[in-house]
KOLGU-4560 file (N, C-alpha, C; in nm, 3 decimals, padded with zeros to 5 digits):
<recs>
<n_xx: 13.066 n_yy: 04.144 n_zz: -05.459 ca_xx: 13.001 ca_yy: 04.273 ca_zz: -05.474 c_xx: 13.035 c_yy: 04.360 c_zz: -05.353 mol: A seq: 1 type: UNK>
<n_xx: 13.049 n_yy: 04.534 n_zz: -05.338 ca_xx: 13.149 ca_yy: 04.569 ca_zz: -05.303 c_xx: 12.993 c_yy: 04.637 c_zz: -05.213 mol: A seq: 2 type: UNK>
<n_xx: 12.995 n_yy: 04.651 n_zz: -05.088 ca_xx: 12.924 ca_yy: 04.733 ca_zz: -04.983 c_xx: 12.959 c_yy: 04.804 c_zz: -04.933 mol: A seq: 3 type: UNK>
<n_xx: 12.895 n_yy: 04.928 n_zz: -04.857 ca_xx: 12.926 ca_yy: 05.004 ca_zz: -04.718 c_xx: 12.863 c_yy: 04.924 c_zz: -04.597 mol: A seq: 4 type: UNK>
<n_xx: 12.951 n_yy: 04.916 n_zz: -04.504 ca_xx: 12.902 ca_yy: 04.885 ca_zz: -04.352 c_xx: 12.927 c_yy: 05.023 c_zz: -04.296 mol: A seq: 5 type: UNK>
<n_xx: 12.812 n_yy: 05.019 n_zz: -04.166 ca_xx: 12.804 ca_yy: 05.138 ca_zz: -04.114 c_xx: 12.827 c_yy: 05.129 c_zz: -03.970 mol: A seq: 6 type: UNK>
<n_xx: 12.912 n_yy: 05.110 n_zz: -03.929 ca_xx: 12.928 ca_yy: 05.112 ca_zz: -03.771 c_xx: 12.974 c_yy: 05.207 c_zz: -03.684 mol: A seq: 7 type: UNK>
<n_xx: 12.891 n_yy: 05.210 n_zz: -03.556 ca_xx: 12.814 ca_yy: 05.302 ca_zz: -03.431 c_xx: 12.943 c_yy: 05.274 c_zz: -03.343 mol: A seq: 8 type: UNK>
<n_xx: 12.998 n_yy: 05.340 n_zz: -03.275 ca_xx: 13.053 ca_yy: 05.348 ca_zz: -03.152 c_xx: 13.041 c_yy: 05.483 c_zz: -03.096 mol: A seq: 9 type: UNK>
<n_xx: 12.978 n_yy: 05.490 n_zz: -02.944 ca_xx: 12.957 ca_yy: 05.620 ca_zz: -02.884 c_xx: 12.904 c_yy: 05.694 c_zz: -03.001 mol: A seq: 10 type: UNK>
<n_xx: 12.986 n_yy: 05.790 n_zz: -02.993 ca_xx: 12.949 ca_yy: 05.904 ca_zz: -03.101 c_xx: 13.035 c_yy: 05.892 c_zz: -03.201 mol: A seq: 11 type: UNK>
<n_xx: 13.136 n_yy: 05.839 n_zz: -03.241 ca_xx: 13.182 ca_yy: 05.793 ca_zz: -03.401 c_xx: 13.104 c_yy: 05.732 c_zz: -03.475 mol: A seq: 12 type: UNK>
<n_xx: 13.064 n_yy: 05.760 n_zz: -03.610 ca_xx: 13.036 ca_yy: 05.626 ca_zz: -03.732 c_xx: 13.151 c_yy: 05.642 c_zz: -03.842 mol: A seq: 13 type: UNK>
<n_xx: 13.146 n_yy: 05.519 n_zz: -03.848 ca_xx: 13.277 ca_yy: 05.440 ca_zz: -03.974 c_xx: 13.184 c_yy: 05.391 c_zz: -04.063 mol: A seq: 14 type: UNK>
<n_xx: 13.217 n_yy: 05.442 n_zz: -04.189 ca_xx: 13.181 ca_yy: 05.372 ca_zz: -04.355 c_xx: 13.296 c_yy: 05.283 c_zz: -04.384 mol: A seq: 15 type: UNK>
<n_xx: 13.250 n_yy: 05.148 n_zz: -04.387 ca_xx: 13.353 ca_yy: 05.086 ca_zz: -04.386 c_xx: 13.304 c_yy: 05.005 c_zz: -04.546 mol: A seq: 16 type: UNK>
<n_xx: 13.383 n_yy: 05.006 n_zz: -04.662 ca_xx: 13.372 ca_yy: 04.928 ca_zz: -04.787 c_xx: 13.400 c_yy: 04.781 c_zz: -04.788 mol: A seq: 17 type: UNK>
<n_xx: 13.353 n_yy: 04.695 n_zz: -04.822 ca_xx: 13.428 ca_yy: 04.562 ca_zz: -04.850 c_xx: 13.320 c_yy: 04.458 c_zz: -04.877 mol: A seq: 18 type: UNK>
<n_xx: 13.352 n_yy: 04.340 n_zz: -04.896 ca_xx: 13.298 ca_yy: 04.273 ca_zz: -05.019 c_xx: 13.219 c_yy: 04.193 c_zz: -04.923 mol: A seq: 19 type: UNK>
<n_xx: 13.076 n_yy: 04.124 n_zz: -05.025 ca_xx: 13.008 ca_yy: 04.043 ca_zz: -04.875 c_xx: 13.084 c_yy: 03.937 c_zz: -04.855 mol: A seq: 20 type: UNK>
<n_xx: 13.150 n_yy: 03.869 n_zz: -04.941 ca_xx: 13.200 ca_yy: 03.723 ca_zz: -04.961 c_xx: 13.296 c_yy: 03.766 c_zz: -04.836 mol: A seq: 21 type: UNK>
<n_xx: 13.349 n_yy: 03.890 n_zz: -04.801 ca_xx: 13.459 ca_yy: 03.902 ca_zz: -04.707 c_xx: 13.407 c_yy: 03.818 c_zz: -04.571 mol: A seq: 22 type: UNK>
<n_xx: 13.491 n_yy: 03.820 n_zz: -04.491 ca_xx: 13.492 ca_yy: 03.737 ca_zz: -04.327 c_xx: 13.474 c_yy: 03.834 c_zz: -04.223 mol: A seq: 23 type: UNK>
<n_xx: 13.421 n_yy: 03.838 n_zz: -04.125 ca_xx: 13.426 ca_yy: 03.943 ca_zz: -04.056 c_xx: 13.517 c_yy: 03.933 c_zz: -03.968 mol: A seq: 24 type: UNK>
<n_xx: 13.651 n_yy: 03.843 n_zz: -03.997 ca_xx: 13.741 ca_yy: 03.873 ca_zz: -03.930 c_xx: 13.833 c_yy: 03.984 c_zz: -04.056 mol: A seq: 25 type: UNK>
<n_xx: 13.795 n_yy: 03.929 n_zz: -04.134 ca_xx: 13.869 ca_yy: 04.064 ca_zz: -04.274 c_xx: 13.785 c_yy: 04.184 c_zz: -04.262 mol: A seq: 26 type: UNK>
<n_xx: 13.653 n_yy: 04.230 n_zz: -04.215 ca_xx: 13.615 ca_yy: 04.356 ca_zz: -04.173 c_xx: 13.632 c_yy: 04.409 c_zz: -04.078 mol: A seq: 27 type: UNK>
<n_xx: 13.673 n_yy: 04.277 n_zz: -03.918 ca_xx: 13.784 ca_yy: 04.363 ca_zz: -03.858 c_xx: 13.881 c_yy: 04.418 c_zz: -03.820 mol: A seq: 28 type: UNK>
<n_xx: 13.990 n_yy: 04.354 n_zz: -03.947 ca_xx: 14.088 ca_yy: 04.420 ca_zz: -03.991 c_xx: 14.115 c_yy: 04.525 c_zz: -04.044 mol: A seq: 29 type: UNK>
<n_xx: 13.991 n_yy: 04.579 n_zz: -04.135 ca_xx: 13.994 ca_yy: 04.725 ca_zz: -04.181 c_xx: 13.923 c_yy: 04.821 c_zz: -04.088 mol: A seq: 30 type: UNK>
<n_xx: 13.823 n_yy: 04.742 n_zz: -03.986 ca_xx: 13.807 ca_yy: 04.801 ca_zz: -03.896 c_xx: 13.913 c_yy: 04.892 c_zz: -03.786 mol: A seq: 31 type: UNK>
<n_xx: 14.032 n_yy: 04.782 n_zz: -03.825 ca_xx: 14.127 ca_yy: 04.833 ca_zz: -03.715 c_xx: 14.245 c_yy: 04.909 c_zz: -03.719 mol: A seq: 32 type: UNK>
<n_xx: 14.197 n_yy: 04.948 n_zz: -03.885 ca_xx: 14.323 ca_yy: 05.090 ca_zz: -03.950 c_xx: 14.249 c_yy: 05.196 c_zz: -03.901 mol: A seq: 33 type: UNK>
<n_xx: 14.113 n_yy: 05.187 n_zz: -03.851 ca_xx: 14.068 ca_yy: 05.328 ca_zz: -03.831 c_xx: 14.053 c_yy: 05.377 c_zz: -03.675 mol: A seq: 34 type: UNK>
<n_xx: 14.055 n_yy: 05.241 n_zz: -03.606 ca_xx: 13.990 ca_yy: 05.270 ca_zz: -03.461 c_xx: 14.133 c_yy: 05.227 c_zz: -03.389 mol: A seq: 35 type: UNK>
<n_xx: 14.221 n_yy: 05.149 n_zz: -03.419 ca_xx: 14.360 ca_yy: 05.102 ca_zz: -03.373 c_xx: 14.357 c_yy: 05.018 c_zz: -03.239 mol: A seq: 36 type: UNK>
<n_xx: 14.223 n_yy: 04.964 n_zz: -03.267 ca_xx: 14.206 ca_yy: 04.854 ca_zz: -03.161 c_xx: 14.198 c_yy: 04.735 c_zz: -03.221 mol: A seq: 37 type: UNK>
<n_xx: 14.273 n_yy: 04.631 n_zz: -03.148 ca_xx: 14.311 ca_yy: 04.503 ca_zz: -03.215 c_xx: 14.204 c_yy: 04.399 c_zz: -03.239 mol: A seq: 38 type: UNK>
<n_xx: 14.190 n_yy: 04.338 n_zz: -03.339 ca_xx: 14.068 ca_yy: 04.278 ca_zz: -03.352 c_xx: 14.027 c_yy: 04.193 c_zz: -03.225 mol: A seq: 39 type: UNK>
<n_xx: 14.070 n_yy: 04.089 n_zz: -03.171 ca_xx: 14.088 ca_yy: 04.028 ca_zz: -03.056 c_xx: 13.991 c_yy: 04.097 c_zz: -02.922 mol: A seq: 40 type: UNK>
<n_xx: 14.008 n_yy: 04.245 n_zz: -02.991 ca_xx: 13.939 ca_yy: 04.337 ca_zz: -02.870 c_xx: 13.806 c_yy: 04.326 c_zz: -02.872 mol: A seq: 41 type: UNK>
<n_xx: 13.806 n_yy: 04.289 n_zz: -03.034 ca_xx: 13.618 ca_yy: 04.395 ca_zz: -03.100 c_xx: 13.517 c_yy: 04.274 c_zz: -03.117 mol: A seq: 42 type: UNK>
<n_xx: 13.445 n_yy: 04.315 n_zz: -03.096 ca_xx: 13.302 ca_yy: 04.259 ca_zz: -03.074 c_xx: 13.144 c_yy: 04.347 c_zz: -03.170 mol: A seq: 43 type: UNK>
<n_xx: 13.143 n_yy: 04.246 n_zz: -03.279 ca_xx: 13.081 ca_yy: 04.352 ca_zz: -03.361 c_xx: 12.912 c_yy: 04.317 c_zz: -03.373 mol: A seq: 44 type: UNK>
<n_xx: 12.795 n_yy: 04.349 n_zz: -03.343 ca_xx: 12.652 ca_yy: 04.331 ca_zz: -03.281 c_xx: 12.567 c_yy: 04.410 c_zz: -03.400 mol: A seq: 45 type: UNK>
<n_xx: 12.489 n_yy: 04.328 n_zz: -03.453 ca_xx: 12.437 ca_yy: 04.325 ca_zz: -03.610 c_xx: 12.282 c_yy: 04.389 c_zz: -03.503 mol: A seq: 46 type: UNK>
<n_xx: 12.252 n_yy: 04.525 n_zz: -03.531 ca_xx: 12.166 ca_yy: 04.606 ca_zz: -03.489 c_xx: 12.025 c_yy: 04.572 c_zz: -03.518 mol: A seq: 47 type: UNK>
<n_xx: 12.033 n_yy: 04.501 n_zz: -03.609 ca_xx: 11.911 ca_yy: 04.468 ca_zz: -03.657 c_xx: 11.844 c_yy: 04.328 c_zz: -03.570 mol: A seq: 48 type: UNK>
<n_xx: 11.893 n_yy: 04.268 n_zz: -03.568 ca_xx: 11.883 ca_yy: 04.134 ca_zz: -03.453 c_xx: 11.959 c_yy: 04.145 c_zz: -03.349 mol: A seq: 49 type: UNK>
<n_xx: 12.045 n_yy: 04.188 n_zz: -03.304 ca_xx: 12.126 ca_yy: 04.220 ca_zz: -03.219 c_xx: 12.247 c_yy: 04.076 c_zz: -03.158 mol: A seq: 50 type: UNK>
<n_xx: 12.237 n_yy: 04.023 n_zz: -03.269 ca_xx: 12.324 ca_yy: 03.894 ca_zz: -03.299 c_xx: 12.503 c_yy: 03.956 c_zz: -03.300 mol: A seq: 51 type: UNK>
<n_xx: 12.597 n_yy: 03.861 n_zz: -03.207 ca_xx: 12.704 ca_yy: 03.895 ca_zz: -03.214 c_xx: 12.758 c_yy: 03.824 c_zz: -03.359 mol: A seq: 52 type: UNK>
<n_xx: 12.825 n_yy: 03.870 n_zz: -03.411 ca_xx: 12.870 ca_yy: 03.846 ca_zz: -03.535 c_xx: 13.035 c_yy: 03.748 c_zz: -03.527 mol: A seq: 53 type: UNK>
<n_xx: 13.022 n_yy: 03.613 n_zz: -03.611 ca_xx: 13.111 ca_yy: 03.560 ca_zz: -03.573 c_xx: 13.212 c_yy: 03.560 c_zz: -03.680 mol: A seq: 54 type: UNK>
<n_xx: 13.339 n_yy: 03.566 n_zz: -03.637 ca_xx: 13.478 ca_yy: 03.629 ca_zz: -03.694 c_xx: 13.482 c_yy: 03.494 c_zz: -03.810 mol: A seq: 55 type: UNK>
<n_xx: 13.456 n_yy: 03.389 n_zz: -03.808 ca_xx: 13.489 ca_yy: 03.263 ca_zz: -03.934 c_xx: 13.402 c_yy: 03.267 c_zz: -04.048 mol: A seq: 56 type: UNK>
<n_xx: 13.258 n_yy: 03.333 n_zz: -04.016 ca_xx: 13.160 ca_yy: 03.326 ca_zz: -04.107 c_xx: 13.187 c_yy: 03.466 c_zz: -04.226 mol: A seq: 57 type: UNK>
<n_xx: 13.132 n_yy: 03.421 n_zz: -04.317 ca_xx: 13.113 ca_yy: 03.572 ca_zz: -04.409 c_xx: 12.996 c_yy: 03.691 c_zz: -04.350 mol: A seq: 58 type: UNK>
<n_xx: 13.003 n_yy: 03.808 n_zz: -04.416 ca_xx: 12.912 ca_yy: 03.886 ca_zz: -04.410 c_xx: 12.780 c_yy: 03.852 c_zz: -04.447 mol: A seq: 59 type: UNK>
<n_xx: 12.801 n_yy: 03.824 n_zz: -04.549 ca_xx: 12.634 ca_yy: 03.716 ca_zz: -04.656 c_xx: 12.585 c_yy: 03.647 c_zz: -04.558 mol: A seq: 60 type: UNK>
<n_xx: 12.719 n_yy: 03.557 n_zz: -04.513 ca_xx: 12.646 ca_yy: 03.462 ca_zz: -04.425 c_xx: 12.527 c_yy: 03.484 c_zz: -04.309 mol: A seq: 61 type: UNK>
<n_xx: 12.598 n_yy: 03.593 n_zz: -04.290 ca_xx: 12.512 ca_yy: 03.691 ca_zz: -04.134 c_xx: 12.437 c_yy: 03.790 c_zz: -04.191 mol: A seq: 62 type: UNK>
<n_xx: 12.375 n_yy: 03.742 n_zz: -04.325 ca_xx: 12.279 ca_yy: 03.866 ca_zz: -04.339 c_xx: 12.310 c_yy: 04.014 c_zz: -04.308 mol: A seq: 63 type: UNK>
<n_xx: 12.456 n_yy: 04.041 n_zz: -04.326 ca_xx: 12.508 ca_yy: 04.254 ca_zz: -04.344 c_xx: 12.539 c_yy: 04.251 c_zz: -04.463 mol: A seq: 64 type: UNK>
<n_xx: 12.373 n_yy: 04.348 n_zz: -04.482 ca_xx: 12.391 ca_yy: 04.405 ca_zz: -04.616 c_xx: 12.456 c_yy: 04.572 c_zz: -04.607 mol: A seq: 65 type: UNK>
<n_xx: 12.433 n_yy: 04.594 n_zz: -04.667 ca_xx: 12.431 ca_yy: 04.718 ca_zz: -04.711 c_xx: 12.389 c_yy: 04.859 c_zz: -04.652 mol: A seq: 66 type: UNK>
<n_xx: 12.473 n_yy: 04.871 n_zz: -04.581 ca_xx: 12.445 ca_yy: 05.006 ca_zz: -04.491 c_xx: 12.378 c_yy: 04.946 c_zz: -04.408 mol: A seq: 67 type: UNK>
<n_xx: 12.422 n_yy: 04.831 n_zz: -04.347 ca_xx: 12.313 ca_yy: 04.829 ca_zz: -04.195 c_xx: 12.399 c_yy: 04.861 c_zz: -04.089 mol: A seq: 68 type: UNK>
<n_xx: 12.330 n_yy: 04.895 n_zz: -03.987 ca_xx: 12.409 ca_yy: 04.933 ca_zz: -03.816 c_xx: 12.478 c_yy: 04.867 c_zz: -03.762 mol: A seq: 69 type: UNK>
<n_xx: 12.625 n_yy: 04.847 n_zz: -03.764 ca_xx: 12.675 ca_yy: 04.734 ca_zz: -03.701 c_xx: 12.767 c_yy: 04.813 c_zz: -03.564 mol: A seq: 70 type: UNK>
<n_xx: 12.730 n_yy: 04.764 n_zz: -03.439 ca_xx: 12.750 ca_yy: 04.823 ca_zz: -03.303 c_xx: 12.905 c_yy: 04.758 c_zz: -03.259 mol: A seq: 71 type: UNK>
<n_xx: 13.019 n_yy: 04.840 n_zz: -03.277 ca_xx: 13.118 ca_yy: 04.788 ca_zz: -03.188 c_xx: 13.141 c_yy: 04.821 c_zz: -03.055 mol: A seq: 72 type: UNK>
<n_xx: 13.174 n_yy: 04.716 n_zz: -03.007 ca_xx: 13.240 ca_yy: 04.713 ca_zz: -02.844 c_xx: 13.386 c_yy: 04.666 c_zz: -02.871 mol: A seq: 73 type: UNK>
<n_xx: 13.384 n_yy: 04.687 n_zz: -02.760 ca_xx: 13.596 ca_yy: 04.694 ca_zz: -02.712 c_xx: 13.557 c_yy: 04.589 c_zz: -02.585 mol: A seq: 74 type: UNK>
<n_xx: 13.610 n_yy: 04.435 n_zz: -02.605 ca_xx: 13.614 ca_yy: 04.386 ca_zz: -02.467 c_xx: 13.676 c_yy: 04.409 c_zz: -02.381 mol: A seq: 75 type: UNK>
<n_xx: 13.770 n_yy: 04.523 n_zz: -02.390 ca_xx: 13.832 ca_yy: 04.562 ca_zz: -02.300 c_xx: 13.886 c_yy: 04.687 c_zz: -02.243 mol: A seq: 76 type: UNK>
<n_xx: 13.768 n_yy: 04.786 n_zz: -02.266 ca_xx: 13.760 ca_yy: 04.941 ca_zz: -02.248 c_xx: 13.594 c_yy: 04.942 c_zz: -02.127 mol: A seq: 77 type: UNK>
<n_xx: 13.679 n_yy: 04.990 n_zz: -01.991 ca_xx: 13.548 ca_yy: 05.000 ca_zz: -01.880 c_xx: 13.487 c_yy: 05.095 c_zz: -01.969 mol: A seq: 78 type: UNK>
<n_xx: 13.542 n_yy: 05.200 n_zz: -02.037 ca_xx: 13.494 ca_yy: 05.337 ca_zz: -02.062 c_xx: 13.373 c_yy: 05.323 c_zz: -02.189 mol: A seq: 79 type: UNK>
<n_xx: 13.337 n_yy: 05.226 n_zz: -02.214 ca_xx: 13.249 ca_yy: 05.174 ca_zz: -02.378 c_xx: 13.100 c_yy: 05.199 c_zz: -02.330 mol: A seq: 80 type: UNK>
<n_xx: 12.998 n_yy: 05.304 n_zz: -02.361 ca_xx: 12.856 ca_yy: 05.279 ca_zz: -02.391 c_xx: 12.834 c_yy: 05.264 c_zz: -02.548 mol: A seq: 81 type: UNK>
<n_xx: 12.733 n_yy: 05.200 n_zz: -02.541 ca_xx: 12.645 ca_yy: 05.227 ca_zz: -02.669 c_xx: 12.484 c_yy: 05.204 c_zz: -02.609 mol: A seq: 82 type: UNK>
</recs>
């Protein structure tokens, strides 16, 4: 079944589509047609618990449903608030 994720950086948000069964290493791959930072970089923090989200598990698995806040970081940008 096909979702929006909604993820926060600084002042950008990304509607990002894709399936829960997906991996969140496959959401940060589409993550990374839009922001052009390599997955390796990103670090993605489930707003609601503030749980880092791990790249082997599914979305389902981690409880992101549907339009919830998901916070990226760049492990490797000094320049990153959220």
């Amino acid at each position: 079944m096909a979702m929006y994720i909604r993820v926060k950086r600084m002042k950008a948000t990304y509607f990002i589509q894709c399936d829960r069964a997906a991996t969140v290493l496959d959401f940060k791959q589409k993550l990374f047609t839009l922001i052009e930072q390599p997955v390796s970089n990103q670090r993605l923090i489930l707003m609601s618990t503030e749980e880092v989200l791990e790249d082997s598990k599914s979305l389902a698995e981690q409880k992101v449903s549907n339009i919830l806040n998901v916070s990226y970081i760049c492990n490797n940008c000094s320049s990153l608030k959220i």
